[in-house]
C-alpha positions in Angstrom: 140.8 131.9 108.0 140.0 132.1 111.5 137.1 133.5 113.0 136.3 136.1 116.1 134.5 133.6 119.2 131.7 136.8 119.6 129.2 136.6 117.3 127.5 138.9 115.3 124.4 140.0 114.9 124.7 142.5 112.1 126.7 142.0 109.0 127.2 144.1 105.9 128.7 142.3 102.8 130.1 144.0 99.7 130.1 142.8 96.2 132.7 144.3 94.1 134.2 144.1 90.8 134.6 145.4 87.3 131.6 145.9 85.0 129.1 143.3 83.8 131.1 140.3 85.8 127.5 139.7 87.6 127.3 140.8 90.8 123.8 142.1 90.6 122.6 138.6 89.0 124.2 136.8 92.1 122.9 138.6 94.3 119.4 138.4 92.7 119.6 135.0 92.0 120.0 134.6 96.1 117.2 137.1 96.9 114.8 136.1 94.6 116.0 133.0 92.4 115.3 134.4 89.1 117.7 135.7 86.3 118.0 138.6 83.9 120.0 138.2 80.7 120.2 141.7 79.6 123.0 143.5 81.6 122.1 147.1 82.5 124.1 149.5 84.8 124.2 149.4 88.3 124.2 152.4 90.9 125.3 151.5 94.2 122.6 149.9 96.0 121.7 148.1 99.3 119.6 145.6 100.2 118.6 145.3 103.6 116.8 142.6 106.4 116.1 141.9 109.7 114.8 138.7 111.1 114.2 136.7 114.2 116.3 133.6 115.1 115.5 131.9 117.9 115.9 134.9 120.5 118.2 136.9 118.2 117.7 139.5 116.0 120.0 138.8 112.8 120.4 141.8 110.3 122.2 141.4 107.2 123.2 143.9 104.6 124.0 143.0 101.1 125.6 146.2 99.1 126.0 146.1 95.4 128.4 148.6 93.8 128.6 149.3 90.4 131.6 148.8 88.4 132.4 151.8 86.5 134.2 153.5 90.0 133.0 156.8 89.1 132.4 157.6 92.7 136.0 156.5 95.0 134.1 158.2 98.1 131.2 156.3 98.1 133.7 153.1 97.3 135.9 153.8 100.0 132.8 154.3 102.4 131.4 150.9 101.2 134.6 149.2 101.8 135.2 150.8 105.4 131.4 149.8 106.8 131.6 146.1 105.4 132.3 142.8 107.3 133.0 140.8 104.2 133.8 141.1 100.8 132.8 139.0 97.8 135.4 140.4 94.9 133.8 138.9 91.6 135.5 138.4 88.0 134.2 136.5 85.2 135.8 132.7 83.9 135.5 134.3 80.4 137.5 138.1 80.9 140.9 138.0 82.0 141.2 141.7 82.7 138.1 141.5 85.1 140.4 139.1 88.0 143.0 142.3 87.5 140.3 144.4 88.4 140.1 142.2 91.8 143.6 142.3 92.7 143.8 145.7 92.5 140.1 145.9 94.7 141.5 143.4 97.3 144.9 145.9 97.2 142.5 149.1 98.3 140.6 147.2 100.8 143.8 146.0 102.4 145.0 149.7 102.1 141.6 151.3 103.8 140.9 148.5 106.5 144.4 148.2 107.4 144.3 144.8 107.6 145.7 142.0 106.0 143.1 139.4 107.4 140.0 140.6 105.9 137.3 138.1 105.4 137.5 138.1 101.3 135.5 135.4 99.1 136.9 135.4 95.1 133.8 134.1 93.1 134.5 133.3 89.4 131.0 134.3 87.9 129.5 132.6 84.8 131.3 129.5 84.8 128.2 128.0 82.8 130.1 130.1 79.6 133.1 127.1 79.4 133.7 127.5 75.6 134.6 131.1 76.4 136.9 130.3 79.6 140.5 132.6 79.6 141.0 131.7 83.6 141.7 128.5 85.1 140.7 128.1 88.5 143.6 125.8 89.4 145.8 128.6 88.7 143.6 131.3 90.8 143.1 128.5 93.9 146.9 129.2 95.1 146.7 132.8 94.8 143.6 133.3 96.8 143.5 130.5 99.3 147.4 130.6 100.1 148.8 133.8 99.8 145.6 136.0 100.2 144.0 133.6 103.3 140.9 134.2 101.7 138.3 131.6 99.9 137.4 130.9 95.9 135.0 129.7 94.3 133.3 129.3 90.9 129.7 130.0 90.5 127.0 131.3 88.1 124.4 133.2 88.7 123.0 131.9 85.1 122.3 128.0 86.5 122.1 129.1 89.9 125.2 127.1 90.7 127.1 127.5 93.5 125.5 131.1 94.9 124.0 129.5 97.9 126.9 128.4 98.8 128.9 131.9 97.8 126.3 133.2 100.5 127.3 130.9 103.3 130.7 131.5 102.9 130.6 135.3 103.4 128.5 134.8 106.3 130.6 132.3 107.9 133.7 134.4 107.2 131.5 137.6 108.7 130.9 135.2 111.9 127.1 135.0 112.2 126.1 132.4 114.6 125.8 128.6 113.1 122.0 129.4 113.3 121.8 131.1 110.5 121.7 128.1 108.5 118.5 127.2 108.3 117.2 130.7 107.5 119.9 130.4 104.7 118.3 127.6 103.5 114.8 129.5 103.4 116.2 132.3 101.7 113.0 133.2 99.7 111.0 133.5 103.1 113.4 135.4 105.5 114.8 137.7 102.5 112.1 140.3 101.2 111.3 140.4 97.6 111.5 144.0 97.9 114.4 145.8 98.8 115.2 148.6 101.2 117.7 150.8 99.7 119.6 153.5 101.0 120.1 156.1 98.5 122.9 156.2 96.0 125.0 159.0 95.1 122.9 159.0 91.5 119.1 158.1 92.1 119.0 156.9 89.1 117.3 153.4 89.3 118.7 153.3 92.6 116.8 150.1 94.1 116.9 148.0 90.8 118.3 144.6 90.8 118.8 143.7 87.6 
């Protein structure tokens, strides 16, 4: 996928997909390396950071939907403000990479825009007794006839969410410097979260 030559220096990326797929345990594993087996609901949430590199100031948005899409309008609004999009099903539910085609078919239909910078992440490929998708069958799809990127990852074993991160970010077009802050993750992320206020306010800055 090509990139813009300006560079950013604010990003917002969007995790979506159908329930219990992980999102919120990727995106925790990034911000603060640990894991939470027990699945509970998420409301909309985002998480939030600004930081200094070199003379720029770099702020990047990370916004975690829920996947029950009881609320299209706030859906719709998260789709329209975001720079890249990280559409996640799970290696062991079939029915979860339908729910991404039909996610990647509204984005398409609200941005307009058939180049979107899209990442596909099959979550909890640790599970492999319980695999129903095969990624060489997903690869084509995505890569080919989408233009966007896959990859497999789980949150579980902390496999391959770094590099889920680097990918949106690339795809967003933050400058190259990034990197090491990437790499320091822990230190330039905060371990607490600013988040804007869901349509429910029920556990509305949670993580897990």
């Amino acid at each position: 996928m090509s990139l813009a030559v300006k560079e950013k220096n604010q990003v917002r990326l969007v995790f979506l997909g159908a329930a219990g797929v992980g999102k919120t345990s990727l995106i925790r594993r990034f911000l603060l390396d640990t894991f939470e087996a027990k699945y509970k609901r998420t409301v909309d949430e985002l998480h939030s950071k600004e930081y200094e590199v070199g003379s720029m100031k770099i702020r990047i948005e990370i916004m975690d939907t829920g996947g029950s899409y009881s609320f299209p309008a706030m859906r719709k609004l998260s789709i329209q403000s975001s720079d890249a999009f990280a559409l996640v099903y799970a290696v062991d539910d079939a029915e979860s990479f339908e729910a991404v085609r039909s996610l990647r078919d509204e984005i398409l239909d609200i941005k307009g825009d058939k180049d979107i910078p899209l990442v596909v992440v099959g979550n909890k490929a640790d599970r492999l007794g319980q695999r129903q998708l095969d990624a060489g069958r997903i690869v084509p799809l995505v890569e080919l006839e989408w233009n966007g990127r896959h990859l497999e990852a789980s949150a579980k074993d902390n496999a391959n969410v770094l590099q889920l991160f680097r990918e949106l970010l690339q795809q967003a077009n933050l400058p190259s410097r990034l990197s090491p802050a990437l790499r320091r993750r822990r230190e330039t992320f905060p371990t607490e979260n600013n988040c804007r206020p869901p349509m429910n306010k029920t556990n509305s800055c949670s993580v897990s």
